[in-house]
N, C-alpha and C positions, 0 to 999 in steps of 0.2 A: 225831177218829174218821175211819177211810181208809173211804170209801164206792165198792164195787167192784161195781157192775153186772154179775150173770153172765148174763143171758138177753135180748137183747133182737135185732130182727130189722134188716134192710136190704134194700129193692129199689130198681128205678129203670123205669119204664117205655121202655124203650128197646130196639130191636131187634134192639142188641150183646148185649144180656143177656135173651133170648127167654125167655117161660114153658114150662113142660114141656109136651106136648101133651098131658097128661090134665089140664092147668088150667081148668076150666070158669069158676069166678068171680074170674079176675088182678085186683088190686089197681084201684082207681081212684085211687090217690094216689101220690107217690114218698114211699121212706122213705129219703133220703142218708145216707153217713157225716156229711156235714158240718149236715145237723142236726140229727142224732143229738149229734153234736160240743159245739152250740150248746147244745141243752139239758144236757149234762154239766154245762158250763160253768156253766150261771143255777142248777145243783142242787147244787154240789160234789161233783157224779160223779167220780172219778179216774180210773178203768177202767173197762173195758166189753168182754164178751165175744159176741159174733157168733156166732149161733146161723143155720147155712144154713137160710132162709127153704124151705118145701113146695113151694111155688110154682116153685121151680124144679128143683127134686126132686136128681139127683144133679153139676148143671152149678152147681158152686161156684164159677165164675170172681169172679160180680161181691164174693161177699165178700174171695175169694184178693187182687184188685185193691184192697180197701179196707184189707186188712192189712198190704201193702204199699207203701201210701200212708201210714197212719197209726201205722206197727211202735210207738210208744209207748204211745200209746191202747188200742190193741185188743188182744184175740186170738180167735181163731175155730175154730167146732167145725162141720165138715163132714157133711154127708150123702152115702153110698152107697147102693147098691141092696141091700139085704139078700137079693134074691129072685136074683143073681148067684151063680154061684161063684167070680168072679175078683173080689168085695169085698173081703176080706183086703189083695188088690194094692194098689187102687183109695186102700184108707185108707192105706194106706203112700206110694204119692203126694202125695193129699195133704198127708199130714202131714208128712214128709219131701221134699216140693219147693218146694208150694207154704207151708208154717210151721203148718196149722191143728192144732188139741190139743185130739183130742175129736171124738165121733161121736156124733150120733145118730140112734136106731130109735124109730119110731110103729106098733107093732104095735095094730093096731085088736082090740077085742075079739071082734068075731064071727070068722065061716069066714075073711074076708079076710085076718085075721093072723096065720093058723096057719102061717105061715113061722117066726113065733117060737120055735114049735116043732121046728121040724124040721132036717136036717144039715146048714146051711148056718151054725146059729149059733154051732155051738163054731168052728169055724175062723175068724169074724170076733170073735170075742167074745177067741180067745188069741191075734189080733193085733195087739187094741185092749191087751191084758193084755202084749204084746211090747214094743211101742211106747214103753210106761207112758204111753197118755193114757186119761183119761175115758170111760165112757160114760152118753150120756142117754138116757134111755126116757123117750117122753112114748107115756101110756098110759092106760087107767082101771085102778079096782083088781082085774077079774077075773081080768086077766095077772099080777099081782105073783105070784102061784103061780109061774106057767111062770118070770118072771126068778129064783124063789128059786132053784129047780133049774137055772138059768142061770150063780146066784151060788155053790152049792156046788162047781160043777165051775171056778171062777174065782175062788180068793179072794182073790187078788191087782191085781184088778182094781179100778176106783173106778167105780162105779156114783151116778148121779146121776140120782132120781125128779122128774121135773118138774111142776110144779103142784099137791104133793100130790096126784099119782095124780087129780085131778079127785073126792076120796073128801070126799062130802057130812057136813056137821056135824049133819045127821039121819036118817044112814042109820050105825046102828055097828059092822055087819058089812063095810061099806066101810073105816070108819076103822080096825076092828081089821087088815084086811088089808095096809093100809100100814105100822099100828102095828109087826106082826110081822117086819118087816124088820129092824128096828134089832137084830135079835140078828147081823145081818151089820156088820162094823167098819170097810167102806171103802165102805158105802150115804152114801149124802147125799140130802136131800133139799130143794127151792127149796119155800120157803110163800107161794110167791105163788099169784095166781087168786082170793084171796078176794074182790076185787071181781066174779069170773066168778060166784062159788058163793053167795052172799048175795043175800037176801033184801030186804036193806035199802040204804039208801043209805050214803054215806060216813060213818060210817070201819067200815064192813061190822061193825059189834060179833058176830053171830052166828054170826060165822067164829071169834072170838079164843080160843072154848074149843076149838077144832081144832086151831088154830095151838100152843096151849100143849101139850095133848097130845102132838104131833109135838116141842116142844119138850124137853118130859120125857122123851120113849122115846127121844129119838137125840141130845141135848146140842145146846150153842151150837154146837158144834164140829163140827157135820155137819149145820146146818141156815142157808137163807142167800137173804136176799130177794130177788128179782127187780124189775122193771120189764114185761119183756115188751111193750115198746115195739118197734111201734106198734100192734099186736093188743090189748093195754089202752084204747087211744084207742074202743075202742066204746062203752066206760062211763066211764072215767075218765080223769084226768089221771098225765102223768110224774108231776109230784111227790106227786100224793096216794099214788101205790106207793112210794113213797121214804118218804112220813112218815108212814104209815100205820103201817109197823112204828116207824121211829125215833121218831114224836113221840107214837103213841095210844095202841099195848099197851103197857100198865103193869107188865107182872111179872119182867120180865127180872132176873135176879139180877146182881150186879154183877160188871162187864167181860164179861159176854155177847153183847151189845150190839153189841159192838163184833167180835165174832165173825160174828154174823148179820148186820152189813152190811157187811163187807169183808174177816176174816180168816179165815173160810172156805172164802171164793171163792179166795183166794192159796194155798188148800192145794194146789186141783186148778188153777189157772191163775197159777202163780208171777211176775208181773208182775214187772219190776224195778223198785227202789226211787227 
């Protein structure tokens, strides 16, 4: 079974690759490629997808340099300024100079992220839909509204919900609103965080009837585990997100499996063989 890592992050405290100046608490640790690399390695990680770290907001260099180092390994999905009107551009550079496939937007839910709303998103949202990469919204579930009217006017687009929307296993007006999505055909959604959202300790059992939900309304085929490495290292370990799904939830119907931990990810991040 191909185990494809799509989420995980990269920094280096150094002051070639400066934090954004609205960085208030920058990392205290480095997160390398190359030990991102090592643990691939001790996990039988194959792939791994590079998600532009907050911390440096829209200065994507140090992953561009990582992709460029490791073009096998990796591929990368860049951050712009949504709040710009020369975003559109911005993602077409990167993706077209520097290799990265895929964008994403954190529209916060309160006042701060009513840019989501407003006319700056159709024109990045149908240059992400130009392009044909990805996009990720990491968000909670009061926006999933604003991305459906995001997603009617884009259905050509592949939309990628990150962390289950942060939608709690004891709140079900949360979870219906992530649920509601799957009537879109090119949503996807990553069922990681259940160590963020659980109550308990490992192997988070109180998450599993969330996970399955998500797994019924939107199939194997649009849903796909993460790492979220090194932002997981506050509770847990790499490989307990890795065998959380593949070794503890039970219900997977068979060859699904093998969809949620790696042939998913190859839908929207086509690795070579």
């Amino acid at each position: 079974m191909r185990i494809i890592d799509p989420h995980v992050h990269i920094w280096v405290r150094d002051p070639a690759y400066p934090w954004a100046p609205e960085t208030t608490n920058p990392p205290t640790f480095d997160a390398t490629p190359e030990m991102l690399l090592d643990l691939m390695a001790a996990n039988g990680v194959e792939r791994t997808v590079l998600v532009q770290p907050i911390q440096y907001r829209w200065d994507n260099r140090y992953v561009a340099d990582a992709l460029r180092r490791y073009r096998e390994q990796f591929m990368g999905v860049c951050r712009v300024n949504p709040e710009d009107p020369a975003a559109p551009d911005h993602l077409s550079h990167w993706v077209e100079e520097a290799g990265f496939r895929g964008v994403r937007l954190s529209p916060a839910v309160d006042a701060a992220g009513d840019w989501f709303t407003g006319p700056l998103m159709d024109p990045l949202f149908a240059r992400a839909e130009a392009l044909g990469v990805p996009m990720l919204i990491l968000t909670r579930t009061p926006r999933l509204g604003d991305l459906a009217a995001l997603l009617e006017r884009h259905p050509d687009l592949d939309v990628c919900v990150d962390h289950m929307a942060d939608a709690h296993p004891g709140a079900p007006d949360e979870v219906q609103a992530l649920l509601a999505l799957a009537r879109y055909p090119r949503v996807y959604v990553k069922i990681s965080h259940t160590w963020s959202i659980s109550q308990e300790e490992y192997p988070w059992r109180d998450t599993w009837g969330l996970v399955r939900q998500v797994y019924e309304a939107f199939g194997a085929q649009r849903i796909m585990f993460s790492t979220d490495w090194p932002v997981s290292l506050a509770r847990t370990t790499y490989d307990r997100t890795i065998r959380v799904v593949r070794d503890e939830m039970d219900y997977w119907a068979a060859g699904d499996l093998e969809w949620v931990m790696g042939r998913t990810a190859l839908r929207l991040w086509p690795f070579a063989t």
